[in-house]
C-alpha positions in Angstrom: 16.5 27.9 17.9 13.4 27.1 19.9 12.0 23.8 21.3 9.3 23.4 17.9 12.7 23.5 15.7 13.9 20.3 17.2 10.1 18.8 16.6 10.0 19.7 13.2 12.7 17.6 12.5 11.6 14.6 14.1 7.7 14.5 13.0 9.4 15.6 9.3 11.4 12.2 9.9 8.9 10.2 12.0 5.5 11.6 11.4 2.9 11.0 14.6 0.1 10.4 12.6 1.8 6.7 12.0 1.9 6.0 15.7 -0.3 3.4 17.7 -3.2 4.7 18.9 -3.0 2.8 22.5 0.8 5.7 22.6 1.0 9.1 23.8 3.8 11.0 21.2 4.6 14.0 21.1 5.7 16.7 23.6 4.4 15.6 26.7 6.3 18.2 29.5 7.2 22.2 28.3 6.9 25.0 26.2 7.3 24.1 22.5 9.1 27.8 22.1 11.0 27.9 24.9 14.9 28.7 23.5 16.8 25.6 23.4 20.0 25.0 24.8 20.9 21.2 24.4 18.8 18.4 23.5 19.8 15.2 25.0 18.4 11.6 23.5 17.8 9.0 25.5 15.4 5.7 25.4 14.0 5.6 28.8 13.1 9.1 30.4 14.4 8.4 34.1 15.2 10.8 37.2 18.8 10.2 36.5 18.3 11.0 32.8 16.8 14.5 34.0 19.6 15.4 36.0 22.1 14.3 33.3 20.0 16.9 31.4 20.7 19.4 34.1 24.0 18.3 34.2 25.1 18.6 30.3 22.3 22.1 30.0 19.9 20.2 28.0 16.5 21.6 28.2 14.9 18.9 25.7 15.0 15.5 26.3 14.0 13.6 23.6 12.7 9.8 24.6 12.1 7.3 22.6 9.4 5.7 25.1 7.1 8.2 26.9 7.5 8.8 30.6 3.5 9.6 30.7 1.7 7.0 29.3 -1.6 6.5 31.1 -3.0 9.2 33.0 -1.8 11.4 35.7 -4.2 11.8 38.4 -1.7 13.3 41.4 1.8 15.2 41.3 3.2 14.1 44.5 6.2 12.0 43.6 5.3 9.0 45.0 6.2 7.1 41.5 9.0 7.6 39.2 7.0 8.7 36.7 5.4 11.9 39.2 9.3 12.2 40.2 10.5 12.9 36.5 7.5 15.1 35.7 7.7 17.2 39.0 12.0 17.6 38.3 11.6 18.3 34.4 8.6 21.2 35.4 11.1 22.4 38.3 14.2 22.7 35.9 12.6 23.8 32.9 13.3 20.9 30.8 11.1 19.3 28.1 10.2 16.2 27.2 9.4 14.8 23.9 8.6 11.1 23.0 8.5 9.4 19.5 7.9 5.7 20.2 5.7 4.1 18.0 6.0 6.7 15.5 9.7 5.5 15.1 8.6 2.1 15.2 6.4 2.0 12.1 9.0 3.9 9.8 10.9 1.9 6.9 14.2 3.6 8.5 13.1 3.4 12.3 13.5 1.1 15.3 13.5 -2.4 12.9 15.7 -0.8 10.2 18.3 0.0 13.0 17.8 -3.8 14.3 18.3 -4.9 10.6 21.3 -3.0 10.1 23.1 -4.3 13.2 22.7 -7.4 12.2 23.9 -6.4 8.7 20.3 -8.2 6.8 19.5 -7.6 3.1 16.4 -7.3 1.5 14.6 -5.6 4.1 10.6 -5.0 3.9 8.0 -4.1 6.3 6.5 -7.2 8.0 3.5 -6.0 9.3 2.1 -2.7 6.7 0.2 -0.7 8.6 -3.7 0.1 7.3 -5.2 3.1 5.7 -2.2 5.2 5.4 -2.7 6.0 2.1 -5.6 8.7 1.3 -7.1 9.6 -2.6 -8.0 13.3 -3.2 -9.9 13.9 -6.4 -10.8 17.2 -7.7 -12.4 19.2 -10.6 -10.4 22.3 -11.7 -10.6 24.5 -15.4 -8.6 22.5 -18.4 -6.2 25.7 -18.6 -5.4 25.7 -14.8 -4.9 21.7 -14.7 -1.6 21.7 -15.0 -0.5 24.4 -12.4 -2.7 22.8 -10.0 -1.3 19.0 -10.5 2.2 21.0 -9.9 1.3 22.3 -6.7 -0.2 19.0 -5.4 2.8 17.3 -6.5 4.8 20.0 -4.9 3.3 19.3 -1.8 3.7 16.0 -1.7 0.6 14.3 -3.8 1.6 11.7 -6.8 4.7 9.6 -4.9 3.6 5.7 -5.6 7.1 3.4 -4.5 10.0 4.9 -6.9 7.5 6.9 -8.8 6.8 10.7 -8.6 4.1 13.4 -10.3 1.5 10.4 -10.5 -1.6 11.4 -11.2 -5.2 10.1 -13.3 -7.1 13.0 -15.4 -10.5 13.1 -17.6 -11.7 15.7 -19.4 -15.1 16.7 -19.0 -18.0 19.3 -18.6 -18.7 20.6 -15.0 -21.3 23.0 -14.6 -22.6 25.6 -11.6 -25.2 28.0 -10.8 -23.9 30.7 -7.9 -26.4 32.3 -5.8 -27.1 36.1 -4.6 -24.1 35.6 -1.7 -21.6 34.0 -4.3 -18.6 35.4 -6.4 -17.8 33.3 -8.5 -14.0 33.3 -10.9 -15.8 32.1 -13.8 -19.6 32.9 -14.6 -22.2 34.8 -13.1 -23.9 34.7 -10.3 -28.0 33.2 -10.7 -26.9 32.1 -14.0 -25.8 28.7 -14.8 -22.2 28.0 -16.3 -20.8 25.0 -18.0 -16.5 25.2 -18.0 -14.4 22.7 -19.3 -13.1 21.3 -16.3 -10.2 18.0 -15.8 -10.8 15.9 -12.8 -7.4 15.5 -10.7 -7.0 12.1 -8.4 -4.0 11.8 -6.7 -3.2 9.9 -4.1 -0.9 10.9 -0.9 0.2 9.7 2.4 -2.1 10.6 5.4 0.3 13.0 7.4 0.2 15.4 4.5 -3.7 16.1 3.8 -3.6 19.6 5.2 -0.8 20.6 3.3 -1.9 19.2 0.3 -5.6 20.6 1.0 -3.7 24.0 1.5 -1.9 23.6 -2.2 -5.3 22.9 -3.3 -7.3 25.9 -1.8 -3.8 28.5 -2.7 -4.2 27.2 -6.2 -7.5 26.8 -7.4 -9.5 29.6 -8.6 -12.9 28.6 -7.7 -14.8 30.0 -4.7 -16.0 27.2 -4.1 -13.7 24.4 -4.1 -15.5 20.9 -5.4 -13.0 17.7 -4.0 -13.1 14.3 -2.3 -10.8 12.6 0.1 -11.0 9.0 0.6 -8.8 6.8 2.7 -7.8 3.6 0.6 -7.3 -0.1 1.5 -3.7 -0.4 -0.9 -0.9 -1.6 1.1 1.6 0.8 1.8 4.7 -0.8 2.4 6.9 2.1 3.3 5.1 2.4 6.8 4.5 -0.4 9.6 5.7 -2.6 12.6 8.0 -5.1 12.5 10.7 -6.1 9.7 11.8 -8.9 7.2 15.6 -9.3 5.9 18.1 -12.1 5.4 21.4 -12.5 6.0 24.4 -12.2 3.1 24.8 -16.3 3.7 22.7 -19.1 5.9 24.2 -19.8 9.3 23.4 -22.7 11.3 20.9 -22.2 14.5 24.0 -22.0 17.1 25.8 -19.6 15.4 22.8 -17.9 14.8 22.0 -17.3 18.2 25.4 -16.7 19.1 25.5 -14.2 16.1 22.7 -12.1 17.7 23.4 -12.3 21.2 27.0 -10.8 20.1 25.9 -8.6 17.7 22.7 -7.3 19.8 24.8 -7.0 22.9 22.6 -9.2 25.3 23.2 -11.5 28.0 20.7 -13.5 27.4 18.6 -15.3 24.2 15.6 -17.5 25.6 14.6 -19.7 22.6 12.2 -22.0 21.3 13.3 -25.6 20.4 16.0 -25.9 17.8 14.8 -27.5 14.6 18.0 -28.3 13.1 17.2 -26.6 10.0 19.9 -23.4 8.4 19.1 -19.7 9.1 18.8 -17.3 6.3 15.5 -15.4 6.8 14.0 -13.4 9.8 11.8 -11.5 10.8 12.5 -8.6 14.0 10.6 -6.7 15.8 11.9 -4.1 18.4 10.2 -4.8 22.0 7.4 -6.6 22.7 6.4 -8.4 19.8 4.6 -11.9 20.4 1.6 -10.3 18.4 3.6 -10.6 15.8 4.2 -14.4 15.7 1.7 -15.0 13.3 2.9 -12.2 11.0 6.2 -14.2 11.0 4.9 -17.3 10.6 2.8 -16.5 7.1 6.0 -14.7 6.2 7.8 -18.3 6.4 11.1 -16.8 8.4 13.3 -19.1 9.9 13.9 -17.3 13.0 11.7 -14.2 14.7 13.6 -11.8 16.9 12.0 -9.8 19.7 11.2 -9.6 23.3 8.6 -9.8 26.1 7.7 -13.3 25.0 5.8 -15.3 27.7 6.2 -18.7 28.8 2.5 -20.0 26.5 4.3 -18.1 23.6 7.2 -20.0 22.7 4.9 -23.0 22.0 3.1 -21.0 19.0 6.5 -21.7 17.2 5.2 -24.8 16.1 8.5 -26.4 14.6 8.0 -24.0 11.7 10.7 -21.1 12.8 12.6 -20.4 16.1 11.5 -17.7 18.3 14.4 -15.6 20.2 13.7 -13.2 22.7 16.5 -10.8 23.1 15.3 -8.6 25.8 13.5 -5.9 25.4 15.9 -2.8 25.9 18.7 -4.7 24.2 16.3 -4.6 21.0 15.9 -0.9 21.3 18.9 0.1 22.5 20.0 1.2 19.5 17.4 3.9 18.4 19.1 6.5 20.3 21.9 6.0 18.3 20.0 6.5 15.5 18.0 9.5 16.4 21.4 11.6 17.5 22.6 10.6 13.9 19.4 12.1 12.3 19.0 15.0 14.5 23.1 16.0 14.2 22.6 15.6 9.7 19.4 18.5 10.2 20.8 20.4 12.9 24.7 21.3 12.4 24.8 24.2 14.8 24.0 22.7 17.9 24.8 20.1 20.7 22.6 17.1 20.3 23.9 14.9 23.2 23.4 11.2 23.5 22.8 9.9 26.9 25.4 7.7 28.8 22.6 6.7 31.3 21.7 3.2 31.3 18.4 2.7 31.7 17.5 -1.2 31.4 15.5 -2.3 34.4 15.9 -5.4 34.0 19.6 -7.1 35.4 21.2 -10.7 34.8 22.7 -12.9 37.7 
């Protein structure tokens, strides 16, 4: 097993294309087919967390936060980040960050929030945009049906619980090849009229070269005619942030004290109380006061994240209490969650999670 094995899994899981584009995901340090020996999971890559790689023969660290994230102008160690980069090169080791890729999947960072708090009813608060993408294409009426099979084979057609979706017509396409062609059907310099079906399906946006492969393996046309469009529908499978609601309504002090137990934090900095029951929230894993508004239209009764500032607590607006959490207690679960995914795909092999704790930030 090499290095690109351990990927596979993840982007299968956690495609990139569904990250931020402000991130840097991916493998950021190493050679993706290097042999593995270990893969250790951790939130934070630190120094320490490179020499418990070292230590436990882990050549593949896999973060959820990315130890590069602007860019690197000198390697001379003078910052933690040049110290983790300059050890991980010397030892060999590899690092690989997933952030907000993880963050914007229906089963990722929020979902892990939502189960630990044990909320029902769970859907994306914030969908992210044009993530679904339309391919329409013109194909003989007797080859139709192979060629809606392999799109669907390769992903095409799935709309919510719904598979093999697709729209046809029937109709009359016609071509004329020239000296250079060589064409299935027809002859070149002459013009030919076939009895063609148009094919829309739509698909999600990490699998347009695959499905543009299906399409190209299976069609018999030289040429291939086809259109890909990227469409405005909400997709709401794939964004930041989530909604859920608790089994029964709690009142706001047992709330809090509910999450601060439950999320394992020492501290919940709060907006005023507003004397009203708790039922439905809205969370978002680290820093999330973007997301204020989102919660607000949504008409939660509490908002869980972190990194709020002081001016923020005042957009709650007696309309919903906003808890900060902390922003590693919020994530602190996602390794968790990525050694339970990575342990299901891989059954042969040591997927480690890391015992280094690396919250920077420490309560008197």
């Amino acid at each position: 097993m090499i290095v690109q094995d351990v990927i596979n899994h993840l982007e299968d899981f956690a495609p990139l294309n569904y990250a931020e584009d402000f991130d840097n995901v991916g493998l950021l340090i190493g050679d993706k087919n290097e042999k593995l020996t270990g893969v250790l999971v951790t939130l934070d890559t630190l120094e320490s967390v490179v020499d418990e790689a070292i230590e436990t023969n882990c050549n593949l660290i896999v973060s959820f936060h990315p130890i590069i994230f602007k860019g690197l102008k000198k390697l001379t160690g003078k910052t933690y980040v040049e110290r983790v980069v300059l050890k991980a090169i010397k030892h060999n080791i590899a690092i690989y960050a997933i952030h907000t890729a993880l963050d914007n999947h229906v089963e990722g960072v929020n979902a892990m929030i939502c189960n630990q708090l044990g909320l029902v009813n769970t859907s994306i608060l914030i969908p992210q945009k044009s993530t679904i993408k339309k391919l329409t294409t013109y194909v003989p009426k007797q080859e139709a049906e192979a060629l809606r099979q392999a799109l669907f084979e390769a992903g095409a057609g799935q709309i919510g619980n719904y598979s093999d979706c697709s729209f046809n017509i029937e109709g009359t396409g016609s071509f004329n090849g020239n000296t250079n062609s060589n064409p299935s059907i027809g002859k070149k310099g002459e013009t030919h009229f076939e009895e063609e079906t148009q094919i829309s399906v739509t698909f999600a946006k990490h699998l347009e070269s695959k499905i543009l492969k299906a399409l190209f393996t299976s069609h018999s046309y030289e040429e291939v005619a086809y259109e890909i469009t990227t469409l405005e529908n909400t997709n709401q499978h794939i964004g930041i942030g989530m909604i859920g609601e608790f089994e029964s309504e709690m009142d706001e002090t047992e709330f809090l004290n509910y999450i601060k137990t439950k999320m394992n934090t020492a501290c919940v900095r709060h907006s005023e109380l507003l004397g009203k029951p708790i039922k439905k929230i809205a969370v978002l894993g680290g820093s999330g006061s973007f997301a204020i508004s989102n919660a607000k239209h949504a008409k939660v009764d509490a908002f869980i994240t972190a990194d709020l500032k002081y001016h923020d607590f005042f957009s709650a607006e007696n309309e919903l209490i906003l808890a900060d959490i902390g922003h590693f207690e919020s994530e602190q679960f996602t390794k968790n969650g990525l050694v339970a995914h990575l342990t299901k795909k891989i059954t042969n092999f040591a997927i480690v999670l890391s015992k280094t704790d690396t919250n920077p930030v420490k309560y008197f």
